[in-house]
The first five atom37 places (N, CA, C, CB, O) and aatype in JSON, in Angstrom:
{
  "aatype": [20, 20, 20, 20, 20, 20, 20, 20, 20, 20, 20, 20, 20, 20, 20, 20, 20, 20, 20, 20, 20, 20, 20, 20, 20, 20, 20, 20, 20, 20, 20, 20, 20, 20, 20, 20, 20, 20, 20, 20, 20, 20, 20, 20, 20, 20, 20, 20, 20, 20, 20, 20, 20, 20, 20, 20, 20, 20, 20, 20, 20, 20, 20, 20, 20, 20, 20, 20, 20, 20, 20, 20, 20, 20, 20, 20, 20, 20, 20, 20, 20, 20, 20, 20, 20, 20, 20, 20, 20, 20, 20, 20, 20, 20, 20, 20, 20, 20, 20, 20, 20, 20, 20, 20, 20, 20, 20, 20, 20, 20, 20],
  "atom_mask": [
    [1, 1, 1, 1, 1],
    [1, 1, 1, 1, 1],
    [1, 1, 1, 1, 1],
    [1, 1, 1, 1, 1],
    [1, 1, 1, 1, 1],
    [1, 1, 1, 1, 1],
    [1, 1, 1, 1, 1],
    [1, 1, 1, 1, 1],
    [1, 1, 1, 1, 1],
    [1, 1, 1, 1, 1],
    [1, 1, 1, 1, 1],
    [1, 1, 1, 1, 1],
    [1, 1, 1, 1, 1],
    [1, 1, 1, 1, 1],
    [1, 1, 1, 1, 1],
    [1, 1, 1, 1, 1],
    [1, 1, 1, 1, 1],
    [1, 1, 1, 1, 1],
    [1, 1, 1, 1, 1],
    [1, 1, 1, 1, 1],
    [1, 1, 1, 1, 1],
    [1, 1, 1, 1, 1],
    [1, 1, 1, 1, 1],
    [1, 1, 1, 1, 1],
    [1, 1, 1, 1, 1],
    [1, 1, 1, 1, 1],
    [1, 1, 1, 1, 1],
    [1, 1, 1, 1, 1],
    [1, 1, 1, 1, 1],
    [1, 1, 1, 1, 1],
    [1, 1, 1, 1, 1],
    [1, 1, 1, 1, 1],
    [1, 1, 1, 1, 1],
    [1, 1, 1, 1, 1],
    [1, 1, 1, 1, 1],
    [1, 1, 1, 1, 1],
    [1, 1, 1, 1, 1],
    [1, 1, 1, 1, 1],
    [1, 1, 1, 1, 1],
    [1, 1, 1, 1, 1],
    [1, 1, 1, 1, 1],
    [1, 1, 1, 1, 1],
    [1, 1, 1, 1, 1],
    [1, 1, 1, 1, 1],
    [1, 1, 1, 1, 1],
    [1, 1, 1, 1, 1],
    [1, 1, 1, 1, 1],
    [1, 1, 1, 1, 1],
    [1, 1, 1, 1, 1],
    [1, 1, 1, 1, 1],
    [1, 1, 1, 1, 1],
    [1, 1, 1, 1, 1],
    [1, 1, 1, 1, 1],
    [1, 1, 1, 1, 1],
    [1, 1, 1, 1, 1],
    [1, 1, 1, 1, 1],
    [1, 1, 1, 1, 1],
    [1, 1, 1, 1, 1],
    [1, 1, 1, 1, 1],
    [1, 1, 1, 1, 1],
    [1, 1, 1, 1, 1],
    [1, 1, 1, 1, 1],
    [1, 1, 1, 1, 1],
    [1, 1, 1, 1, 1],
    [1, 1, 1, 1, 1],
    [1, 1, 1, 1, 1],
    [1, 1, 1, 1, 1],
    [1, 1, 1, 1, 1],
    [1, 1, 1, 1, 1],
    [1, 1, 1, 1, 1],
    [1, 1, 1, 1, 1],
    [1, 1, 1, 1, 1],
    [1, 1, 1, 1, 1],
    [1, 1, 1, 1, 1],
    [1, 1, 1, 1, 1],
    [1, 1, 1, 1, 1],
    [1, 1, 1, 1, 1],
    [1, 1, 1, 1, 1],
    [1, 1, 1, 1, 1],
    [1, 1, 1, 1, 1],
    [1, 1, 1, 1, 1],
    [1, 1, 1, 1, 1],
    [1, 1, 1, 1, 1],
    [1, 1, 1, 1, 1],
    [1, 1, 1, 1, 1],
    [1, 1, 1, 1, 1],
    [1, 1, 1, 1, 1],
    [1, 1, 1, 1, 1],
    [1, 1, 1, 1, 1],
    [1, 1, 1, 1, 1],
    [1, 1, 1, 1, 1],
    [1, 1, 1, 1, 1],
    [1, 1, 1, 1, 1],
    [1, 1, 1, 1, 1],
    [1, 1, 1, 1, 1],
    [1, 1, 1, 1, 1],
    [1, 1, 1, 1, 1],
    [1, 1, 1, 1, 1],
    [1, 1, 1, 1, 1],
    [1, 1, 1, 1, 1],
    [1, 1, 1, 1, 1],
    [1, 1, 1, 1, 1],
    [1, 1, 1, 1, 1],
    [1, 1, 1, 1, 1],
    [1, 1, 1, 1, 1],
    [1, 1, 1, 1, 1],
    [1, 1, 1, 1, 1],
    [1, 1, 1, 1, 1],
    [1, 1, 1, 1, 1],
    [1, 1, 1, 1, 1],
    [1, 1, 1, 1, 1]
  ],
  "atom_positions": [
    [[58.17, 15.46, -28.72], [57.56, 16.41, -27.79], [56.52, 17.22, -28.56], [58.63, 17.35, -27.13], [56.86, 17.72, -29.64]],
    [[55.18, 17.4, -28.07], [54.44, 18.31, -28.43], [54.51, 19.83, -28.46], [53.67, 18.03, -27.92], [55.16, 20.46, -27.63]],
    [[53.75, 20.45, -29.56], [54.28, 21.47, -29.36], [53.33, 22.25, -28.27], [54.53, 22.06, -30.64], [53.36, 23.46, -28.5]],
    [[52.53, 21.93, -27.2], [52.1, 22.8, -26.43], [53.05, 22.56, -25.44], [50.72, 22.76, -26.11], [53.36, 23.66, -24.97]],
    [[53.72, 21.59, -24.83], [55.07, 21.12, -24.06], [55.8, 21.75, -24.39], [55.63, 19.92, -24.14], [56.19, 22.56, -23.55]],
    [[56.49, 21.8, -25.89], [57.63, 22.53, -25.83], [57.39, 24.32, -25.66], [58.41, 22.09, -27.18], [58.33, 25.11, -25.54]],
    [[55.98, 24.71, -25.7], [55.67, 26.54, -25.72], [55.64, 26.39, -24.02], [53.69, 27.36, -26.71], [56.13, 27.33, -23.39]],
    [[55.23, 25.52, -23.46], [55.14, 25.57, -21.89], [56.37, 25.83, -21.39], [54.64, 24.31, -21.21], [56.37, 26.7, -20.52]],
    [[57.48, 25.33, -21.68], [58.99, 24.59, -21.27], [59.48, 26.37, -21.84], [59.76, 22.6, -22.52], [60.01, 27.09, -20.99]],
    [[59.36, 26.67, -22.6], [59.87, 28.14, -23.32], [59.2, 29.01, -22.34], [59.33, 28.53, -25.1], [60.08, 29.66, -21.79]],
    [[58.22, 29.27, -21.93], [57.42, 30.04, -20.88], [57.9, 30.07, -19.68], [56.18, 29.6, -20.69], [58.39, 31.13, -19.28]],
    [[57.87, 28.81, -18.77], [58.1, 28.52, -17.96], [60.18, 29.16, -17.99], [57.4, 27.03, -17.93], [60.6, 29.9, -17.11]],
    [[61.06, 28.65, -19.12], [61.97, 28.97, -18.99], [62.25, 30.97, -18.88], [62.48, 28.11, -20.0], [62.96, 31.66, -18.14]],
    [[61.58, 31.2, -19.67], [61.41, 33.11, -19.99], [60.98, 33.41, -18.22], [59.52, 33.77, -21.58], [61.66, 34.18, -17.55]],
    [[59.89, 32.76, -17.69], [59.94, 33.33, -16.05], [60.82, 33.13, -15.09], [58.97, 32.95, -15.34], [60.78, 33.74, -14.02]],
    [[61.81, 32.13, -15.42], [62.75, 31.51, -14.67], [63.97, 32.86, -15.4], [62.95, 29.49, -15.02], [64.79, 33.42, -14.68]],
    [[63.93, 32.94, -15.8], [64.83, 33.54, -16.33], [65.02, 35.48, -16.23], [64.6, 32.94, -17.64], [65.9, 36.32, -16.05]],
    [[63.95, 35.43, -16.41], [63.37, 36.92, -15.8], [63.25, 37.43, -14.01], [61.73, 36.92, -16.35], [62.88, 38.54, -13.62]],
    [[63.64, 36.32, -13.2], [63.83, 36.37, -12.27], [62.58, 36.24, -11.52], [64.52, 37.22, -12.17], [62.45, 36.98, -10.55]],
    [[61.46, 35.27, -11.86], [60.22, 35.25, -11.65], [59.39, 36.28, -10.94], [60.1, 34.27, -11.17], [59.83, 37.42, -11.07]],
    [[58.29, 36.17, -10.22], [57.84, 36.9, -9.96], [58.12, 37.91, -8.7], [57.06, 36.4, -10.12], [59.25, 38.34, -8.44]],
    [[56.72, 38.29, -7.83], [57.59, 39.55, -6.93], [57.04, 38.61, -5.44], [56.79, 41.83, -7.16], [55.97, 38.02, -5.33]],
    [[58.0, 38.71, -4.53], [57.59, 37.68, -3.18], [56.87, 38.82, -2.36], [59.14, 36.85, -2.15], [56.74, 40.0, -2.67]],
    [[56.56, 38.36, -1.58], [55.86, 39.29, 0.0], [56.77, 39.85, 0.04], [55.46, 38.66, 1.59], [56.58, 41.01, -0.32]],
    [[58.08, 39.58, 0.42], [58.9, 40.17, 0.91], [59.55, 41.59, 0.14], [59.69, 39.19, 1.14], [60.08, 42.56, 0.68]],
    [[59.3, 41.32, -1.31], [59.87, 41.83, -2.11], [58.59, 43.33, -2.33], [60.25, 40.64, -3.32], [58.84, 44.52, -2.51]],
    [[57.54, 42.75, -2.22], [56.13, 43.7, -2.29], [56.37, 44.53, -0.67], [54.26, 42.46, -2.39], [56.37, 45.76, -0.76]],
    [[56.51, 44.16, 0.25], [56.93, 45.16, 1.3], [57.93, 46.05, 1.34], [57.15, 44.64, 2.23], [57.82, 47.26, 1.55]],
    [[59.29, 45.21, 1.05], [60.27, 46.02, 0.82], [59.96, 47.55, -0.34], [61.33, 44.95, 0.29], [60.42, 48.67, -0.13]],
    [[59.36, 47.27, -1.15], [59.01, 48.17, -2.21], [58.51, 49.26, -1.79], [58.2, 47.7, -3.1], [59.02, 50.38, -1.87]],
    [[57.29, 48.92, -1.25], [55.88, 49.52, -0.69], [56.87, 50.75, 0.12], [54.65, 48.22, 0.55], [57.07, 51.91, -0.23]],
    [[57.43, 49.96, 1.36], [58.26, 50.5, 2.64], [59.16, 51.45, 1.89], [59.18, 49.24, 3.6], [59.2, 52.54, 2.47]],
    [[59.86, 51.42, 0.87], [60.63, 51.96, 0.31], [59.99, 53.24, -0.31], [61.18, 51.08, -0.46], [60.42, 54.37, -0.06]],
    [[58.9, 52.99, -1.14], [57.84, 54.55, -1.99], [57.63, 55.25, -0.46], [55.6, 54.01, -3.07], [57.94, 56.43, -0.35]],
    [[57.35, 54.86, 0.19], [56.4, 55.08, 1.1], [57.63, 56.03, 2.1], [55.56, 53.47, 1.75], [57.33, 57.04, 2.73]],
    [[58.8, 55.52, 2.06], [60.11, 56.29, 2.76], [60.68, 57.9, 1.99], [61.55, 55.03, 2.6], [61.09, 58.9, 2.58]],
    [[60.53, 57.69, 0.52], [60.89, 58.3, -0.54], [59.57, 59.39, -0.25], [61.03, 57.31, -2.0], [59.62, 60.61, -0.04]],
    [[58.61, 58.68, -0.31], [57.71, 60.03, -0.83], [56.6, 60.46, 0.27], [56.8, 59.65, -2.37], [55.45, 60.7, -0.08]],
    [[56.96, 60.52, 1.47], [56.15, 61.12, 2.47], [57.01, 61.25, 3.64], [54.89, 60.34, 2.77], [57.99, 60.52, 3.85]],
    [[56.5, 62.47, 4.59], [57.39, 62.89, 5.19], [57.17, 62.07, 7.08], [57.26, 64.62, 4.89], [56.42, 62.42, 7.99]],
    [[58.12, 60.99, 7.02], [58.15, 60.47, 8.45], [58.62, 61.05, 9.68], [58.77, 59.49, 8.44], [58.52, 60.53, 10.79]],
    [[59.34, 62.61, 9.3], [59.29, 63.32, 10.82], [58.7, 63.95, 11.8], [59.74, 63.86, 10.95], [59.17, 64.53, 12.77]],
    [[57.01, 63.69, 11.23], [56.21, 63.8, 12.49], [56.25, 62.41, 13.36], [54.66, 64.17, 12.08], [56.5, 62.62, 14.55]],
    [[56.1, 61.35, 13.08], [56.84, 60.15, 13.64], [57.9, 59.3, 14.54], [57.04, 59.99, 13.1], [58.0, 58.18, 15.05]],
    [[58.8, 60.8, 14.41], [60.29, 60.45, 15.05], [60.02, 60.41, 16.49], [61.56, 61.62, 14.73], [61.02, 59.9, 16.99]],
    [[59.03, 60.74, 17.55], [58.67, 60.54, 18.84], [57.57, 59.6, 18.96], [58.38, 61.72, 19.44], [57.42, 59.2, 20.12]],
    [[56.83, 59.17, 18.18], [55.67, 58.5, 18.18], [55.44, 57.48, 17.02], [54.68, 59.45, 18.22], [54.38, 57.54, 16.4]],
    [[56.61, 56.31, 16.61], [56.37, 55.81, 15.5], [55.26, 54.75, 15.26], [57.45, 55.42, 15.17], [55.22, 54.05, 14.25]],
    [[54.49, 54.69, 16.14], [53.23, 53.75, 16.27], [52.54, 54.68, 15.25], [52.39, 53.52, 17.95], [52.33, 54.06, 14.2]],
    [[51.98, 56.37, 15.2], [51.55, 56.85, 14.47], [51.66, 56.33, 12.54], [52.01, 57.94, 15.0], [50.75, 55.97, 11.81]],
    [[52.58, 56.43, 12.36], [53.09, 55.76, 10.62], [53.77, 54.87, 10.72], [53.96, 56.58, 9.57], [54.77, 54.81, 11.44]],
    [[53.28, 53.88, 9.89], [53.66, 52.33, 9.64], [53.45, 51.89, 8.25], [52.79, 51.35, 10.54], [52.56, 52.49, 7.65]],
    [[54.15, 50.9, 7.57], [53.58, 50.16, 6.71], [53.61, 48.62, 7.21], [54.22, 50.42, 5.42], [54.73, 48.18, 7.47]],
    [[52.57, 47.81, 7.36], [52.09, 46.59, 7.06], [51.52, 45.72, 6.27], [51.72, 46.49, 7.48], [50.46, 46.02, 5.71]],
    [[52.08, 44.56, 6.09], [51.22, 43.42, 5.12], [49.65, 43.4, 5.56], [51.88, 41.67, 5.37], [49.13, 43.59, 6.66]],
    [[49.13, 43.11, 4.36], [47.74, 43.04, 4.29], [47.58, 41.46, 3.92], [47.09, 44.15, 3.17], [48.38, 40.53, 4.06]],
    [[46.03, 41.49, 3.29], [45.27, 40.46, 2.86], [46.47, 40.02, 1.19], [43.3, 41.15, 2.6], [47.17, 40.82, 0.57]],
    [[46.33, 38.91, 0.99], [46.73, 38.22, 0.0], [46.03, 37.16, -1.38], [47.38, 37.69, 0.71], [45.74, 35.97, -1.2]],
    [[45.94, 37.58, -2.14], [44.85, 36.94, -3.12], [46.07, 35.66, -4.04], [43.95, 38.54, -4.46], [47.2, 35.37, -3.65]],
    [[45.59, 35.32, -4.87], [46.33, 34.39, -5.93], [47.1, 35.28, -6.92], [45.25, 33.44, -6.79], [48.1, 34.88, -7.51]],
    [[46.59, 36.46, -7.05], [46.91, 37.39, -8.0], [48.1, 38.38, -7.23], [45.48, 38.18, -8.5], [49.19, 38.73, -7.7]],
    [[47.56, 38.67, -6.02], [48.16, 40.2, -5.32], [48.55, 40.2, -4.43], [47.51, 41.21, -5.06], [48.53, 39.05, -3.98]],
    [[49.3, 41.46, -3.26], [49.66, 41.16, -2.26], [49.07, 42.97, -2.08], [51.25, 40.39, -2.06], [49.31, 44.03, -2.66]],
    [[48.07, 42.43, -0.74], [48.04, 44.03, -0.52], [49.0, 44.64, 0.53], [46.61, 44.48, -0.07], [49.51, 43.81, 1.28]],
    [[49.36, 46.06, 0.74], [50.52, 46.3, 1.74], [49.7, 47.29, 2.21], [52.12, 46.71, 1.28], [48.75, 47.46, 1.45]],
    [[49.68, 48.07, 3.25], [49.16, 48.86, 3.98], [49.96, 50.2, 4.51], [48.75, 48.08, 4.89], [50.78, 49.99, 5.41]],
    [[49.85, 51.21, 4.17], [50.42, 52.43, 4.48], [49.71, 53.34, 5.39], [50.66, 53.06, 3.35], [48.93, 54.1, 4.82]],
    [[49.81, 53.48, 7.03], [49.01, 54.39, 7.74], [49.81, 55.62, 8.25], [48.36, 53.67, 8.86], [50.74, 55.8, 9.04]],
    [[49.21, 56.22, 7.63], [49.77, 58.03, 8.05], [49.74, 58.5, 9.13], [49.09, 59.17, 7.51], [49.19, 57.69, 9.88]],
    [[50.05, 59.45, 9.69], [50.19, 59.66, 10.86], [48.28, 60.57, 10.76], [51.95, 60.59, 11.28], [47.43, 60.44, 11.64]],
    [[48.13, 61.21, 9.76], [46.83, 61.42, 9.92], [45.83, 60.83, 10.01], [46.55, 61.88, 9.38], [44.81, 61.52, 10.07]],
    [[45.73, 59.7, 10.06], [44.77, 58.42, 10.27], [44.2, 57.26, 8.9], [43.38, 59.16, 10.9], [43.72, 56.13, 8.95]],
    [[44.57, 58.31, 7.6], [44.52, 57.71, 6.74], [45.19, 56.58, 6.29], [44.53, 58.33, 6.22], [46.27, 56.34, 6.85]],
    [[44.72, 55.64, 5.2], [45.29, 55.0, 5.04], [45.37, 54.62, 3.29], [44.94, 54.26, 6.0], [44.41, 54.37, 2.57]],
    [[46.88, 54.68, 2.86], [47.01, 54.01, 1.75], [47.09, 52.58, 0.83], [47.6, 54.4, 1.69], [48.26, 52.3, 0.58]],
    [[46.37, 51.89, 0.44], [46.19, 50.52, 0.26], [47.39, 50.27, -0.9], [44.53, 50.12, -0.21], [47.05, 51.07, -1.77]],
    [[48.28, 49.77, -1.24], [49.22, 49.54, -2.46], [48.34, 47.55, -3.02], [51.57, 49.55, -1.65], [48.48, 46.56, -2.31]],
    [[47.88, 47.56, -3.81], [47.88, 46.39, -4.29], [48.71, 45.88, -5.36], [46.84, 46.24, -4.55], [48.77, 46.36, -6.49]],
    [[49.42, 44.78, -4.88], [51.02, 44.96, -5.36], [50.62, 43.5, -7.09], [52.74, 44.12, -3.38], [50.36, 42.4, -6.61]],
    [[50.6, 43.5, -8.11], [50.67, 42.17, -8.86], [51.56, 41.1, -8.57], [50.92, 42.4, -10.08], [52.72, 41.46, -8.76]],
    [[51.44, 39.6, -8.07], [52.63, 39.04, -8.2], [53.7, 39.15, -9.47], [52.3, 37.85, -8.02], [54.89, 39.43, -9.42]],
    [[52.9, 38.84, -10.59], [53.64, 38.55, -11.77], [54.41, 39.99, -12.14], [52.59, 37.99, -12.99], [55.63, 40.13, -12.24]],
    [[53.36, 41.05, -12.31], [54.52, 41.79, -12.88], [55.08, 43.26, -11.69], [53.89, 42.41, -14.61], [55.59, 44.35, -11.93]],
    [[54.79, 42.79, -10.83], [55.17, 44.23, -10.02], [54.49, 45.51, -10.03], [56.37, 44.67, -10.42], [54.76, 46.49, -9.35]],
    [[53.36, 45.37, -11.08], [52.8, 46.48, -11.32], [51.66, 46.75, -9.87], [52.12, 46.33, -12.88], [50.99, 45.91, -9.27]],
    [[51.78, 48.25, -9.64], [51.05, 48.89, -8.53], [50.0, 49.35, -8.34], [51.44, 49.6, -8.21], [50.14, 50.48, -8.81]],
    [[48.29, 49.24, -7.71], [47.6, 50.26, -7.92], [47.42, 50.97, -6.42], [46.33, 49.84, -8.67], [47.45, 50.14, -5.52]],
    [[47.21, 52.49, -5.94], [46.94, 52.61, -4.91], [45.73, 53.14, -4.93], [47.75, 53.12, -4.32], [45.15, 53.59, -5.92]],
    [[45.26, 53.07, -3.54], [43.73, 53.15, -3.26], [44.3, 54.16, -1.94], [42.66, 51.38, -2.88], [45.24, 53.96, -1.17]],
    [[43.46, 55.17, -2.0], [43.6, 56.09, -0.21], [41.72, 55.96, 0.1], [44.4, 58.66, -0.35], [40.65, 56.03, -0.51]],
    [[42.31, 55.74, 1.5], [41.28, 55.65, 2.29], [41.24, 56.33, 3.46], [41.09, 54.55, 2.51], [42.24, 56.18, 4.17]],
    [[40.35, 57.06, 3.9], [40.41, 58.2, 5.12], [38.73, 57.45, 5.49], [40.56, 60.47, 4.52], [37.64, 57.41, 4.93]],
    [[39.57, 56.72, 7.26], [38.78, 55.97, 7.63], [37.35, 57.57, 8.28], [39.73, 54.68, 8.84], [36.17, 57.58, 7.93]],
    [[37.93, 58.53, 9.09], [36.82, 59.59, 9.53], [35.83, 59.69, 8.81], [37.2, 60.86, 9.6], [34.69, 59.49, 9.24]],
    [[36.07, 59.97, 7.73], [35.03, 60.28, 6.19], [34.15, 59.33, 5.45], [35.9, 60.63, 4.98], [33.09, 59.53, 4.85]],
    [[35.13, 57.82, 5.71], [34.48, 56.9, 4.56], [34.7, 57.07, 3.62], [33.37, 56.79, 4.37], [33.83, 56.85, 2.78]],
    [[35.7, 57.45, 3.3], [36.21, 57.94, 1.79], [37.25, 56.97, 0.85], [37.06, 59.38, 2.02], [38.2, 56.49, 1.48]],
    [[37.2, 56.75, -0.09], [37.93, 55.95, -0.87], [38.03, 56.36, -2.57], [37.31, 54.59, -0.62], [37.24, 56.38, -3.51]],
    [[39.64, 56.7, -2.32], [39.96, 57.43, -3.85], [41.24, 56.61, -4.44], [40.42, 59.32, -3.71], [42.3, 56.32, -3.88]],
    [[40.81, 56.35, -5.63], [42.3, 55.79, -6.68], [43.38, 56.71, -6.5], [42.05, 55.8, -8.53], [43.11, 57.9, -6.7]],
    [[44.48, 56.43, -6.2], [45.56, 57.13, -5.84], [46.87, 57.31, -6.43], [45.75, 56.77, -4.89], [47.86, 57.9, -6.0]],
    [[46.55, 56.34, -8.1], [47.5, 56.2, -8.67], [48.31, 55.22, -9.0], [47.9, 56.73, -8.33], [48.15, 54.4, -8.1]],
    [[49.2, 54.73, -9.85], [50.12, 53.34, -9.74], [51.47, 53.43, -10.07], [49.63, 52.23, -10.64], [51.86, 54.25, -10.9]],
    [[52.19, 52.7, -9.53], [53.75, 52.43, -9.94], [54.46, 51.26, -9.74], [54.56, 53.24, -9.33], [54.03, 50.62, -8.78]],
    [[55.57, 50.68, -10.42], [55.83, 49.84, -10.17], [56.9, 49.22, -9.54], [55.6, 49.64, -10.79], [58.07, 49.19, -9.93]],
    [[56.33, 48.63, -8.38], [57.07, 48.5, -7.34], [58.62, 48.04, -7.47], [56.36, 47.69, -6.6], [59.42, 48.35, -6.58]],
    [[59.05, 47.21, -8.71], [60.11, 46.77, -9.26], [61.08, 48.32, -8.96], [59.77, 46.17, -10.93], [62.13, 48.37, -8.32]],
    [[60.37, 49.47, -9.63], [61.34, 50.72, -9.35], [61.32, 51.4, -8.18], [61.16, 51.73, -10.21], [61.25, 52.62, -8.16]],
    [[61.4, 50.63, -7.02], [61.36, 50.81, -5.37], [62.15, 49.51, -5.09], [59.63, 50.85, -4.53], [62.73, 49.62, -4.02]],
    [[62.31, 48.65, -5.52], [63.75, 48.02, -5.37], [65.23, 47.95, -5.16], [63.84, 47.75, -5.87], [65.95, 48.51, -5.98]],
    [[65.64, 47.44, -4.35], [67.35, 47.92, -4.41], [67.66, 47.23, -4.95], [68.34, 48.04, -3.39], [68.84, 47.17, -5.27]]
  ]
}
């Protein structure tokens, strides 16, 4: 066996093993989860169409998730497959505005 086969087979085993990467499902659950933890959903409790989180667009790399506030804004989470790592983007559609919002990783929004 060569040795770029056998560093592949070691790689491939370390992601298998690490519990590979993060699914859609797993990038929503997360998202849904920060998003429960750290903003307040009881203006919502009569009108939950107002705040939502939804799946977004999907790249090879990312999974975006979508956070809409009851103020009209909206928080973008772009989630990494590989490592869970988070960046957020806020966007306040009235204004046209778009600000870095920070990152975390979604792995620690997991149950």
């Amino acid at each position: 066996m060569n040795n770029f086969l056998k560093v592949s087979m070691i790689i491939l085993l370390l992601l298998c093993s690490c519990g590979g990467g993060i699914t859609a499902e797993k990038a929503f659950e997360g998202v849904n989860n920060y998003c429960h933890q750290n903003y307040d959903w009881s203006i919502a409790e009569e009108n939950p169409e107002i705040m939502y989180v939804a799946m977004g667009d999907e790249t090879q790399a990312e999974y975006k998730v979508v956070f809409r506030s009851y103020t009209g804004s909206f928080v973008y989470f772009y989630v990494d497959k590989a490592s869970g790592s988070t960046r957020m983007e806020e966007y306040v559609p009235g204004l046209d505005i778009k600000n870095e919002a920070g990152s975390i990783n979604i792995k620690d929004y997991l149950k």
